[in-house]
Structures are given as C-alpha cells and as structure tokens.
C-alpha positions in Angstrom: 116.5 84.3 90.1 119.0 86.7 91.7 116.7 86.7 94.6 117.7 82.8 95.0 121.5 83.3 94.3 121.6 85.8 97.1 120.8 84.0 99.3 122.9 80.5 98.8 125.7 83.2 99.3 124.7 84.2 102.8 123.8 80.2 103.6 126.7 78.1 105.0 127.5 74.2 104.5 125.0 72.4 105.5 122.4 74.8 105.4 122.6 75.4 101.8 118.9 76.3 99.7 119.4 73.8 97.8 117.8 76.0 94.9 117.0 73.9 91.1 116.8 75.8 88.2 113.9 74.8 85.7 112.8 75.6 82.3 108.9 75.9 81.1 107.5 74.8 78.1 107.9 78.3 76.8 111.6 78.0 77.6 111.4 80.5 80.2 113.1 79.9 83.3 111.1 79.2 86.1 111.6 80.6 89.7 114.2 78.1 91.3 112.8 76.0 94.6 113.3 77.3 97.8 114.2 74.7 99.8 117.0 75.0 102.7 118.9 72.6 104.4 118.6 73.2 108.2 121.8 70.8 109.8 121.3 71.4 113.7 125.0 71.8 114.1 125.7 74.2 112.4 124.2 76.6 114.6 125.1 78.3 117.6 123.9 79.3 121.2 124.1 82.9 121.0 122.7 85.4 118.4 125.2 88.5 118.6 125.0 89.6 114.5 126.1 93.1 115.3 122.8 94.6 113.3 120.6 91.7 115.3 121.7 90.8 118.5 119.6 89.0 120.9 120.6 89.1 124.5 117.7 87.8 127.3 116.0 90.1 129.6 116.7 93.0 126.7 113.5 95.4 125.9 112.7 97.8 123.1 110.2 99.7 123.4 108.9 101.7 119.7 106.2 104.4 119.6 104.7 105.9 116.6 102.2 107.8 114.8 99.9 105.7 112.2 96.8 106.2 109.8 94.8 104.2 112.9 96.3 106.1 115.7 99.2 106.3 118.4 100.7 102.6 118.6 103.2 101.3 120.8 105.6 97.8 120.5 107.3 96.3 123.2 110.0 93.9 121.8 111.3 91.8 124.6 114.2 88.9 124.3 112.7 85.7 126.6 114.9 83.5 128.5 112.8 80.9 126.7 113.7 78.6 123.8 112.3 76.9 121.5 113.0 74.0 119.7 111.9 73.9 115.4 113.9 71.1 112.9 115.9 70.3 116.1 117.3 73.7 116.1 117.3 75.4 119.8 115.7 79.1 118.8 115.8 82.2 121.1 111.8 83.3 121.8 111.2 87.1 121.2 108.1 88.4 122.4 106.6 91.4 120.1 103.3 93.1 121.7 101.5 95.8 120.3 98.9 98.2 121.4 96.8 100.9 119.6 95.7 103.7 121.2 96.1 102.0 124.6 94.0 98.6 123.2 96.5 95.3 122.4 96.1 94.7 119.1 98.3 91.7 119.1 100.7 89.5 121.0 103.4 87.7 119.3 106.5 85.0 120.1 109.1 84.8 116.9 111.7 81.9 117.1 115.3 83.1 115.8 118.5 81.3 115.5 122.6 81.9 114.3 124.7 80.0 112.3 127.7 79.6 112.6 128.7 82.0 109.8 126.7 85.0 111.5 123.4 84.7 109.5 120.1 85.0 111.8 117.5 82.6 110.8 113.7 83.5 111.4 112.3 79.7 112.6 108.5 80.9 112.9 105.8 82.6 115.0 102.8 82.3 117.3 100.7 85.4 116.9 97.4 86.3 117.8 95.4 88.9 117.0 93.2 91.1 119.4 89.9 93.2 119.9 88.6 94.0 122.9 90.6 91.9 124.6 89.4 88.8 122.8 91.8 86.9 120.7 90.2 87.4 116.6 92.8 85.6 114.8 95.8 83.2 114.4 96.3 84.1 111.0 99.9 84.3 110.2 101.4 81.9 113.0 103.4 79.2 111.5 106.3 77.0 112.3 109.4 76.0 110.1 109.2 72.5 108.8 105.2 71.9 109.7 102.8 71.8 107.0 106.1 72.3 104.6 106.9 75.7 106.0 110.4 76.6 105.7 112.7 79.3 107.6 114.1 82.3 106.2 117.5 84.8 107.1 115.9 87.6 108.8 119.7 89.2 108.7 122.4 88.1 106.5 125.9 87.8 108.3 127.6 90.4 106.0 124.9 92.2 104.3 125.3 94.4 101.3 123.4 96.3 99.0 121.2 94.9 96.6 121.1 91.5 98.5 117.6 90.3 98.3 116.2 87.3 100.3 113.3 85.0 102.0 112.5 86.1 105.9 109.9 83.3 105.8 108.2 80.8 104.0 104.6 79.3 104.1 103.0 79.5 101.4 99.9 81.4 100.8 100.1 82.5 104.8 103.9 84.2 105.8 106.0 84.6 102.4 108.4 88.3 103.4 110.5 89.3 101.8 113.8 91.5 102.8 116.5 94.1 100.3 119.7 95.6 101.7 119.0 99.0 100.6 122.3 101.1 102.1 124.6 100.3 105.0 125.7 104.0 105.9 122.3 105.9 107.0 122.3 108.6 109.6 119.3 108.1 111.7 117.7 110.5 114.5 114.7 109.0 116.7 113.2 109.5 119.8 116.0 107.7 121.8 118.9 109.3 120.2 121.1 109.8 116.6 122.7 106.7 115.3 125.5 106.8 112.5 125.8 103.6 109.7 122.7 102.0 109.8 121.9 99.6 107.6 118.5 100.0 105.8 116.6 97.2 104.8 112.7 97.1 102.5 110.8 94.5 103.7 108.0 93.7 101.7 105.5 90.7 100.8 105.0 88.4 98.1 101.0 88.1 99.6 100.6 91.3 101.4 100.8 94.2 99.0 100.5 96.5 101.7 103.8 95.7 103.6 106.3 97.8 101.9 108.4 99.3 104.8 112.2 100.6 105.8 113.9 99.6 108.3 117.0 101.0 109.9 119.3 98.6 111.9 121.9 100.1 114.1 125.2 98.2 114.9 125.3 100.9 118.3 121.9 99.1 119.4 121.9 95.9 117.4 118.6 96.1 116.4 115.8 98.1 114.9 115.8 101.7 115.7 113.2 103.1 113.0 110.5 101.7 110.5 108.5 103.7 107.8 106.5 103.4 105.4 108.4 103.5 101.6 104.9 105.6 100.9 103.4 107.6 103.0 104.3 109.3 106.6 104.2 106.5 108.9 107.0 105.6 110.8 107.8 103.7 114.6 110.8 104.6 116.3 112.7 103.8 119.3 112.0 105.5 122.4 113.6 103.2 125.4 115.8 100.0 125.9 115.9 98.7 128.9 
C-alpha cells in the first residue's frame, strides 16, 4: 500500500516499519503489516519539528463554534515525561470544555527522532459528564496489549504523504495526509502565511474527517475544521 511506503520514507534506521508484503488466495495483495521498530537511541531530548514543537510550560488555548455548542481546548506542554518501549516521551495535556462543562481531560506521550519525525507514543484520556469521569475509551499505550506508535508529523512532509498517527486496533487506528504546505490562514490570534494542512481521519471512526493547519511561525496547530460541514476551532491565545 502507498500508505505503508510513505511512511518507511519518513522512518529512520532503527525505527524502520518493518512492513511485509503478502498475497491472498485471490492473488490480491494484502495490506502490508504495520509493525515499527522503536530503537530507544535513536531518539532525542527535545521535540523542535518546526510544524510541532514542544517546549514545557507552553499553552494553547483553541475556541470554537460546534453542532453541540461553544467549546474551548487548553493544550498545555508538561514538564513531565513519560517513559513507553524505553523511549522518554514529552507529556501534553489536552482539556476540553463544552459550554463551560469538561468534557474531557487528556495526557498524549510524544517523542523525536533523530531525523525530525514526531512520534505519537499513546494517551490517557478520560471522558466527563457532570463532573464524573464516563469513559476511558480510547486511552492506550504503545507496545501494551500490541499497540504500536504512529508519526504524528513527518520530518519533511509533503503532499500526498499518507501515514499511521496511532495503532490499536479496534480502539485508536488515525490516520494523517499532507494535503498542501503553503496555506494562508487567519484566526482569532492572528494571520499566518505557509501552513501546512494536514486531513486526519479514522480507519474506526467515520466521523473524524478534519483539517488541520500547522504553522511553522507557532509550531503547532492554529486551525481545525471539519472537511464537511462549518465547524472549525482556532487559536485564540499562547501563553
């Protein structure tokens, strides 16, 4: 599958995919296995990808008009770490309230390569209403229960590029496409020239089909909306 090939190109020694291609009875071929090679060393301590760049004490704060109502996301970069396949990953803490109510609180574990490529190593999320945690669902943790990482942003992207964010099966299985790399994007918190847009969408979850627009200026997300439809979050604050 090209989806496959893409991403061995954005994977560096040692943390190859280690994809095998099959045949079917038919003779068709089948969808190759995903199945990276995570070396500890060849990572580093920092995450400064110029589209994702992770620096502690950082804040983002998104606000947004959706089918349920006003929401607002606080992204925040932890001091913490975590450690996942002996791999020491930066903690990002996502929260998210609706109409004033958290509707869920969220730690994602990311990591570099050396070659510039952020890895996405898992999540802890949990679900809220009324104040009462409702769900897990979703939370998973690379190499547990066979769950694998995933690039959440390739080191030198470029268009038509298509790869894993995440793999565990039947639970967290996104999927990312470099759509363009020279948007012009106005939001909230200003107008930001050559961003690269991205479609994330789901192999499980048919109704994740979003854009997002990354800006080298902020190094990180400064608008997602819907491919259909009029929702959209944007950035109103960094701090």
């Amino acid at each position: 599958m090209v989806l496959i090939a893409l991403l061995l190109l954005s994977i560096p020694s040692g943390c190859s995919g280690g994809a095998v291609k099959k045949t079917s009875k038919s003779g068709k071929p089948k969808e190759a296995e995903y199945n990276p090679k995570i070396d500890p060393k060849d990572f580093v301590s920092k995450i400064d990808n110029k589209y994702f760049t992770l620096a502690p004490g950082r804040k983002f704060i998104y606000e947004g008009k959706t089918s349920a109502g006003t929401e607002r996301i606080e992204v925040i970069v932890t001091d913490e770490s975590k450690r996942v396949m002996g791999v020491t990953a930066t903690v990002v803490r996502d929260t998210a309230w609706l109409e004033g109510e958290l509707i869920e609180d969220t730690k994602d574990w990311f990591a570099q390569d050396k070659e510039g490529n952020v890895w996405y190593f898992g999540e802890e999320t949990k679900e809220y209403e009324k104040n009462k945690v409702v769900s897990t669902k979703g939370s998973w943790e690379a190499g547990v229960d066979d769950a694998k990482p995933g690039i959440v942003m390739p080191a030198s992207p470029k268009v038509g590029d298509s790869y894993r964010q995440e793999y565990f099966k039947g639970e967290a299985e996104d999927m990312g496409d470099i759509v363009a790399l020279d948007r012009k994007v106005t939001v909230k918190y200003g107008t930001f020239e050559n961003c690269l847009q991205t479609r994330d969408w789901s192999k499980i979850e048919k109704s994740l089909n979003e854009y997002k627009y990354y800006s080298p200026d902020i190094g990180f997300v400064v608008l997602e909306k819907a491919v259909k439809g009029k929702e959209r979050v944007e950035l109103v604050s960094v701090e």
